[in-house]
Each structure stands twice: as structure tokens, then as C-alpha cells.
C-alpha positions as CSV (number, residue, x, y, z in Angstrom):
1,X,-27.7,-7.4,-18.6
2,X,-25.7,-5.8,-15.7
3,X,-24.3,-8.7,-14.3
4,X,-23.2,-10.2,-17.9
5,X,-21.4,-7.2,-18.9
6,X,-19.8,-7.4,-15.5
7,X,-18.9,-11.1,-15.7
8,X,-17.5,-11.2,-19.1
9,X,-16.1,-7.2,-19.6
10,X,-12.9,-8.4,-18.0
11,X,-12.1,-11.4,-20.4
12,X,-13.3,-10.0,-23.4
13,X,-10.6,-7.3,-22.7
14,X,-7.8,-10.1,-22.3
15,X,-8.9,-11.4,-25.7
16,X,-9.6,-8.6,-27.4
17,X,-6.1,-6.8,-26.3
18,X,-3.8,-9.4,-28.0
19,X,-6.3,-10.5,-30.6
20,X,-6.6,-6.6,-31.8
21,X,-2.5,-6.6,-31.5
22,X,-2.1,-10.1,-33.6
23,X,-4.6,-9.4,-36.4
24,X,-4.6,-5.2,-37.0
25,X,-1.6,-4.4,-36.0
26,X,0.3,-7.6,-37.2
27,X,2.4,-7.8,-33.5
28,X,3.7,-11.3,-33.0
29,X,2.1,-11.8,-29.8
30,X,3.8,-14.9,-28.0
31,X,7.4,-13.5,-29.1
32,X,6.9,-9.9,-27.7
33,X,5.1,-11.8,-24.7
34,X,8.4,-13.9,-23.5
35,X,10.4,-10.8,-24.8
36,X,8.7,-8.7,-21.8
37,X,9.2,-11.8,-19.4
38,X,12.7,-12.5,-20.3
39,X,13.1,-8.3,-19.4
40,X,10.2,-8.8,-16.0
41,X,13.4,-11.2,-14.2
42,X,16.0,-8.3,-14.6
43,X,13.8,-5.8,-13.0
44,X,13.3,-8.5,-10.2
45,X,16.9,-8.9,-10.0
46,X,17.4,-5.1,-10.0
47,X,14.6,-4.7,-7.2
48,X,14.9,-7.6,-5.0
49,X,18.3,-5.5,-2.8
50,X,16.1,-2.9,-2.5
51,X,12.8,-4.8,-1.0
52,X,15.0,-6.8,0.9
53,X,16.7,-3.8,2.2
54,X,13.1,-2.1,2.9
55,X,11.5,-5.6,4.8
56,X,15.0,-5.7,7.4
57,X,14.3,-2.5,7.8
58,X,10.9,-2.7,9.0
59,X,11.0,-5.9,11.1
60,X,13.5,-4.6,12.7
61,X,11.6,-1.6,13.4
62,X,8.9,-3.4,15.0
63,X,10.9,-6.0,16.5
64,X,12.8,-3.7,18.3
65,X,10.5,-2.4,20.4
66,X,11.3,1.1,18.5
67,X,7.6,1.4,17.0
68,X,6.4,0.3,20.8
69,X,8.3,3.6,22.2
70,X,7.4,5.7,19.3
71,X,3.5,4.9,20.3
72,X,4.4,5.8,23.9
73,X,6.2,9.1,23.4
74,X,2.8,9.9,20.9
75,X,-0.1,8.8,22.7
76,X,-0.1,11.5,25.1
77,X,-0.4,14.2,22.6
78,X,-2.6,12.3,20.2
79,X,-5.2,10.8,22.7
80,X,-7.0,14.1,23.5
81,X,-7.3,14.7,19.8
82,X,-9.1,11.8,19.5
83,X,-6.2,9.1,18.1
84,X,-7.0,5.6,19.7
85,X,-3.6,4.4,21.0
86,X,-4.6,1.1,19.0
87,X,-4.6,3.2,15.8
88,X,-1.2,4.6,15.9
89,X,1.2,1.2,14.7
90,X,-1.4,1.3,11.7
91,X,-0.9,4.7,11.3
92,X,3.1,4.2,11.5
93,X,3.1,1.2,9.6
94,X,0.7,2.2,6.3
95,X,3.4,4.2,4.6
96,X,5.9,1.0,5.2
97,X,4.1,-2.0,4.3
98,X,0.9,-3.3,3.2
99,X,1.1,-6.0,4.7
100,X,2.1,-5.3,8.2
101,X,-0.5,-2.4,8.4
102,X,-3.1,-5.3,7.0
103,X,-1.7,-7.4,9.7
104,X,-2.4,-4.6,12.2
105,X,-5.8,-4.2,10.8
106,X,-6.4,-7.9,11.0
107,X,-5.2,-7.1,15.1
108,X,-7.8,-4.8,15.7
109,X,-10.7,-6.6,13.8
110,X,-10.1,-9.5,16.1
111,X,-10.0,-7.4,18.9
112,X,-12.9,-5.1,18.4
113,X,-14.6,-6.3,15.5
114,X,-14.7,-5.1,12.2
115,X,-17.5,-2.5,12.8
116,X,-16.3,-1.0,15.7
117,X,-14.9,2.3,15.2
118,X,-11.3,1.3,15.2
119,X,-12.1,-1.3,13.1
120,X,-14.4,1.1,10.3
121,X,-11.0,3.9,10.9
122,X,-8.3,1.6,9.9
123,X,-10.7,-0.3,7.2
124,X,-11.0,4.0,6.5
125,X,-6.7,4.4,6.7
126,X,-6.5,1.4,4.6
127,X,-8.5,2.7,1.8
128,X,-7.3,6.4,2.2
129,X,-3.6,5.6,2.2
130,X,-1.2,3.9,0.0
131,X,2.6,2.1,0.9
132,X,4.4,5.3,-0.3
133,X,7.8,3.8,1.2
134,X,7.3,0.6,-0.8
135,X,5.7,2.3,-3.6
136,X,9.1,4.8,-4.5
137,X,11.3,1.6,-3.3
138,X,9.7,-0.7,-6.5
139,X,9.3,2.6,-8.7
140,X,13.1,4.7,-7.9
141,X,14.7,1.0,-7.7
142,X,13.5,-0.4,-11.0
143,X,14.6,2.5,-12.6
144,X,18.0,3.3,-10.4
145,X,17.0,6.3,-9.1
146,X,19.3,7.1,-6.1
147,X,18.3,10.2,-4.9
148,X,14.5,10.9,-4.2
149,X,14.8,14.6,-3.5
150,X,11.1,15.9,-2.5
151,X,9.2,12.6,-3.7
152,X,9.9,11.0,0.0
153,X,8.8,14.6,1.5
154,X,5.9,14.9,-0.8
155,X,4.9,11.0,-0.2
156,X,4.9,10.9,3.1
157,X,3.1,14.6,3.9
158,X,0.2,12.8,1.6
159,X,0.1,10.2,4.5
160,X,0.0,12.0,6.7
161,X,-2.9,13.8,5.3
162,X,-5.0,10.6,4.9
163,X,-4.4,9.7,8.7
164,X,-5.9,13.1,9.0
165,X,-8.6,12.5,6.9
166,X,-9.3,8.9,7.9
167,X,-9.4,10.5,11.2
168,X,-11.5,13.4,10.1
169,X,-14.5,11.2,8.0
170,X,-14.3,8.2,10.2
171,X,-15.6,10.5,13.4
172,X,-17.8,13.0,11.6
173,X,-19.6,9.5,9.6
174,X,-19.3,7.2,12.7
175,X,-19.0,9.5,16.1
């Protein structure tokens, strides 16, 4: 009974959603549906400077050999609290992009297996964290907010609370 609920909850929600919409509350569906498309591409227009801007920003980050320096100048005082060097571009890179910190955690997997303890700590950073930068870039541009006042601060002290607590759960769990 478990597994049928589990198979068919999520499409009876799709139909029931604009079925209930259609026939109680008399909504013409397929008009409000390309309404909210036609409205989807000038959100895309108004975010795509904004992504752009935030991608450059990051490969040229990494390609500069800035993140590598940044790893250098840290690893001395993170090592003796117990910070693998190999953890510190996820670390960097989580609050930036998803996918370069999953591309970091792909890195690590292949080099130490996915149930080694890097590889449980950034499967543990990946879970823990979310793409703040990315995250108030989609959310501040779609709306054209220009000044972020404490949400940056705020966003990225959370991060750095999860690397802390990543760092925290995945020694006291895993040694």
C-alpha cells in the first residue's frame, strides 16, 4: 500500500491541482497556464545579466588561480582543526555554485571514494548547505532588488555555520 501511495501521490497531485482549479473554482486552466509562461520569459530576460554576471565571476575565480592561493593562505590554520585541505574549494565554492561544489564533490569521490571521510563530509556539506550567492542572485534579481543589506551577511554566516557543522557531525558520526 506503501509503495502505491508513493508511486501515484505525485501525479494525482498534478491532476487533481488543475482539475480542482478547472471544475470548483471555474479557472481557465490552459489560458492562465501560457499567461504565467508568456510572464516565466521576462523573468529569464530580467535574470539572465545577473547569472551571467555571477558564472564570469566564478570561473574567473577559480581560473585564476585566486581560489588555489586562498586554499594556501587557509590550510595552515584550518589543518590542525581538523579541515582536509581537499575540503576547503568545496567549502569556498558551496555558497557560489552548485554545480562547481558538485563538480568538486564529484573530484573527491573519484579520488577517495564516496565513503571515505572526505567523501561522507562533502556528501555531509552538500546536504547541510545551500548556493546562498546564487540563491539572492535569482531571488534580488527577479525582483530588482539592488541593495542586499544584511541578507548577503546573514546568508553567508549560515554557510559558514554548515561547514561548521558538516565538520562537526561528519567527525563525531564517522571519526
Amino acid at each position: 500500500m506503501v509503495q502505491w501511495f508513493a508511486s501515484w501521490s505525485l501525479p494525482l497531485i498534478i491532476a487533481f491541482i488543475p482539475t480542482y482549479a478547472f471544475l470548483i473554482k471555474k479557472v481557465p486552466v490552459y489560458d492562465t497556464f501560457i499567461d504565467g509562461a508568456k510572464g516565466g520569459f521576462g523573468t529569464v530576460l530580467k535574470l539572465l545579466p545577473h547569472l551571467v554576471g555571477m558564472l564570469v565571476a566564478v570561473t574567473v575565480f577559480r581560473e585564476s588561480g585566486a581560489m588555489e592561493l586562498l586554499i594556501k593562505a587557509l590550510n595552515p590554520l584550518l589543518q590542525p582543526l581538523g579541515v582536509p585541505p581537499e575540503f576547503l574549494p568545496m567549502a569556498l565554492l558551496r555558497s557560489i555554485s552548485g554545480s562547481g561544489s558538485m563538480a568538486v564533490m564529484t573530484d573527491i569521490f573519484q579520488a577517495h571514494g564516496p565513503d571515505s571521510f572526505l567523501g561522507r563530509l562533502a556528501s555531509t556539506m552538500q546536504g547541510a548547505s545551500d548556493t546562498t550567492l546564487y540563491v539572492l542572485t535569482v531571488y534580488f534579481g527577479s525582483v530588482g532588488i539592488k541593495k542586499a543589506r544584511y541578507a548577503v551577511k546573514v546568508g553567508l554566516l549560515a554557510d559558514l555555520a554548515s561547514v561548521i557543522a558538516a565538520l562537526l557531525v561528519t567527525h563525531w558520526i564517522f571519526g
